[in-house]
Every structure is written in C-alpha cells, then in structure tokens.
C-alpha positions, 0 to 999 in steps of 0.5 A: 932838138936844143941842147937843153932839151937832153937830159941823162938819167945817170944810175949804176945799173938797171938791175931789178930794184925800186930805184931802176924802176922810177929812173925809167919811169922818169925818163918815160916821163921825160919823153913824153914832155918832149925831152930827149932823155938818155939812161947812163949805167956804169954797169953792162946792159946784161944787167938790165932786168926791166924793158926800156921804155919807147923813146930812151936811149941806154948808153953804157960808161967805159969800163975802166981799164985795167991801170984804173982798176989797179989805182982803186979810189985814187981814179975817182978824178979820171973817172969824173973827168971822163964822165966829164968829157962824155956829157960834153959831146952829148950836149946834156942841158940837165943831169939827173944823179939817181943813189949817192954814189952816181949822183956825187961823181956827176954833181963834180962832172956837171960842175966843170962843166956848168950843166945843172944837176938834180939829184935823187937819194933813194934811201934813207941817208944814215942808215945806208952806209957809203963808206967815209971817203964816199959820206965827205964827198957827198957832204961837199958836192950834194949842196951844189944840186939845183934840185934834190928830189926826196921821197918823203919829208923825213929824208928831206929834213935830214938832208936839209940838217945834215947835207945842207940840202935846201932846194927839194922837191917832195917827190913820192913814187908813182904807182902804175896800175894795172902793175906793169908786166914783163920777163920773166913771168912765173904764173905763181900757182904752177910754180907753188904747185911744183914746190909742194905748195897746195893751192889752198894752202896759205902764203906770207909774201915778201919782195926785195933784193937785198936780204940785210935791209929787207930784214929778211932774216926777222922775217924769217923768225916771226914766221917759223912759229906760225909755220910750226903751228901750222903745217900749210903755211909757206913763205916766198920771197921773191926778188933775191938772186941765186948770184952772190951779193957783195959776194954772199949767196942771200938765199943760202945765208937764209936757208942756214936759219933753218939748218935744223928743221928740214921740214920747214926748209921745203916750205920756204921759197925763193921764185927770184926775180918775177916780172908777174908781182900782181899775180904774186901779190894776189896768191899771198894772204898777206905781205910783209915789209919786215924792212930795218930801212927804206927810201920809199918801198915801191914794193908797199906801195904796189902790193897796196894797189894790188889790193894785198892786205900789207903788214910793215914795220915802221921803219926809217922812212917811207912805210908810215907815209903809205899805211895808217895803221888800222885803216889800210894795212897795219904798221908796228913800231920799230921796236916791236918784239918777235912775240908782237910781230907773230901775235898780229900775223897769226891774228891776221892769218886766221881772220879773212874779213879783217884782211879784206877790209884793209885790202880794200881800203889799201886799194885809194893808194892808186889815186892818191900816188897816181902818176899823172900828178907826179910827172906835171910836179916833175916836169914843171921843176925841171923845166924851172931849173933848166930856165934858172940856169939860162937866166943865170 
C-alpha cells in the first residue's frame, strides 16, 4: 500500500464518549475506501471502552518520562517532536486531529514534516475551555489545516470568525442503526429490578460522561419535584464512572444534591458505563439532554433513532440541528426556567400518545444522518486533500 494511502486518526484516548466513537467510525470508514488507517492515543489501550474495528490498527504514544513529566508545558516541543519523529517512520500521507489539544500538537508535528492535516473540533469552541496557553497555540496552528471537519454551521461560523478557520467541511455524525452493541451489556429491566425499580414504574433517562456539560446537576433539579409528586418515577444516568474525573467523583457530587432526601436517593441510578443504549433507550419514557453545551450529541441523535420520545435544551450548538420542536422531540430555549422545564416533563410524563407521536416521528433521523452518505462526503474530501498536496 503507497504512503499516501496511511492515515493516523490521533485522539487522546478511546474511552467512552461521542468523540471515540466517530474516530473509530472514521477509521472504519477508511478501511473500507482502501486506506491503511492506524488509531494514535496518548492514553493506554486500558482505557479503551469500544471494539476496534476489523482492519485498524491501535497504536499507543510513549509516555513521557519522568524528566518530561517534571518540565510540565515546557515539554509540549519534545513532545511534537517525538510525534514528529513517529509520523516519519510510519510514512503517514494524512493526519486526521480529533479534539483540540491532539489536533494542535499534530497540526505542529505534521507541519515539519509537510504531511496535510485535517482537524476535527468536537465541541463547541468558546464554551469548552483549554486553558490560555493551549486557546493561542490553537489560534496559531488551526489555520494551517488542509481541512477542518465541523459538526454543524454554527461551530463553523465561529471557527471561520474567530480561528480564521476557512477550509471546512459540514460533517454531522452518522447514526448507526440498528445501534451497535458491545461490553459491557446490562439488560435494563434485571439491573432496574435489583435497584428497586418496578417494571411499570416510569424512567427519565439520561447519558453522558461528563457530569458539568451534560448539566446533570439542572437535571437533577427538574426532576426532584416531578419525583416528589410521584413516588415511582426514577432517573438513570447512565455513561458516568465510578473513577474520578479530573479528580471529582461525578456520581457523588450528584448523590450530595440529595443529601437531604434519602428517599429519593434510592430512586436515582447510576448503570455506568452500558454498551446495550437501545435497550436503555427503549425502558426510558423519556430522554433528557439537559446539556449547557455540545458539539454534536451523538446520544440525541441515537435515542431519536431508537425511537425515544427526546426533550433537550437548545444549547450551544447541535440539539436544534436534530429536533424541531413540536414535530420530532421538543426543544426549550436555553433560557427556560426550572418551573418550564418541569411543566413540559411533567406534561410529557402523563401524556403516552403524545410521546408516541414524537417518538415516531424522531425515528426519520435514521435516514437523514444515514451513514453511507456521510462516508462518500468524507472520503471524496480526503481523497482531494491527499491530491492537493501532491500536486502542490
């Protein structure tokens, strides 16, 4: 196979999250179109949460050693040059960035080296903070891109603004139906049932990893009154991990918002990380993206498909591109109150053929994000981009 045809898909790590997700959907993709596609982490292979598709190979960085680790930021040039090196022996003819901070350090490292380099942002921009140091190297190298892949307009427009991001591509996530399964899998009635949960008894769903930017905790507080006033209703949130995030114990910090009222405590659930969503999807009454902000939510996009009557907040950006309030799911402006927010859950709640009619009517997201049409758009502009640059 030529060099141009090897391509590394470079991503902190594969841990549970829409962002691991779509690189291995890419590098699936890839493999497919006939390219040699190999998945870079800088995080260990035991950090890896979904299967790695037939044909990809998973490569993992050095670590650092322990003189690096010492000089903290001030090893960010040892750090590219090594990446540097490591794209050189593996005669990469593309280099695909997924998230900002791998996608900066292999915008410098691809750069030495002339490799072209496409770049994925997976959130939206000014709201998912990277620190001073890490927002000017972005500013500097995120216009050397042959390509920048953007969810939706909105995150490109920003982009174009702001990063003097003019090269894109409007690339939505696909959506693979049926939903793909794999470990761990936990059959949601038996795991409800041990947890006190009746099989009648109605459940709000939600899915995320990280507790802050879901908005977990305004969840939590549109559904303690609806729970107050009914006694069988239960929350899951399924996706947080019982091991810390950036040194917080999510689940805990939620559990703390009840310390006061035990007999809610017991209706609130934490499944961790599931690899059965449809079946989740599908015991849920309703979904809830309580988001403050996203890139894109993958988890939207799926529950739609599973036919999961969804309620989200239009936050920045991605849930408006999905639901069209009043037709396939409802959408509440980011301003709503706690008080609209309960009002629409609780009417939602107690109204089965109005949820069934938005369920069914979510259920068209299949076609319109199918992924067939989304690999030919991303192949074709990879395959330009590779040409450019041997024409160049």
């Amino acid at each position: 196979m030529s060099d141009s045809k090897r391509v590394v898909l470079y991503i902190d790590s594969l841990k549970l999250g829409g962002a691991e997700r779509v690189t291995l959907t890419w590098s699936n993709w890839l493999h497919q179109a006939g390219w040699q596609p190999l998945v870079l982490t800088r995080k260990p292979m035991s950090w890896d949460f979904y299967p790695l598709p037939q044909g990809v190979t998973r490569v993992v960085e050095p670590s650092d050693n322990s003189w690096m680790r010492r000089l903290g930021p001030l090893a960010f040039p040892l750090r590219v040059l090594r990446l540097q090196r490591w794209l050189d022996a593996q005669n990469v003819g593309l280099a695909i960035g997924v998230t900002s901070l791998p996608a900066i350090k292999l915008l410098f490292a691809a750069r030495l080296l002339g490799i072209p380099c496409v770049v994925s942002e997976r959130n939206f921009p000014p709201l998912k903070r990277i620190g001073w140091i890490w927002s000017g190297l972005r500013r500097l190298s995120y216009p050397w891109a042959a390509l920048h892949l953007v969810q939706t307009a909105a995150v490109g427009k920003w982009m174009a603004a702001h990063l003097g991001v003019h090269r894109q591509l409007l690339l939505p996530n696909p959506v693979q139906w049926p939903l793909t399964r794999f470990h761990p899998s936990l059959e949601p009635h038996d795991w409800l049932s041990s947890q006190g949960c009746g099989s009648s008894d109605p459940v709000l769903l939600a899915v995320g990893t990280k507790a802050d930017q879901k908005g977990f905790d305004r969840l939590l507080r549109w559904w303690i009154p609806l729970a107050q006033a009914d006694a069988r209703l239960h929350l899951v949130i399924a996706g947080l991990d019982e091991r810390p995030y950036h040194g917080r114990d999510q689940q805990a910090d939620l559990r703390t918002l009840l310390l006061n009222q035990p007999e809610l405590q017991v209706r609130l659930h934490f499944p961790g990380r599931v690899g059965n969503l449809a079946d989740w999807y599908l015991r849920s009454q309703l979904f809830v993206l309580s988001s403050r902000y996203e890139g894109f939510p993958n988890v939207l996009l799926e529950a739609m498909a599973a036919g999961c009557c969804c309620v989200s907040a239009d936050c920045p950006q991605g849930p408006a591109d999905l639901i069209q309030d009043g037709i396939n799911g409802r959408l509440l402006p980011e301003a709503a109150s706690d008080l609209q927010w309960v009002q629409l859950l609780r009417e939602l709640l107690s109204d089965a053929a109005e949820r069934q009619r938005l369920a069914l009517n979510a259920l068209k997201v299949r076609q319109l994000f199918a992924p067939a049409v989304l690999q030919q758009r991303l192949i074709r502009a990879l395959e330009c981009v590779v040409k450019q640059e041997a024409a160049n």
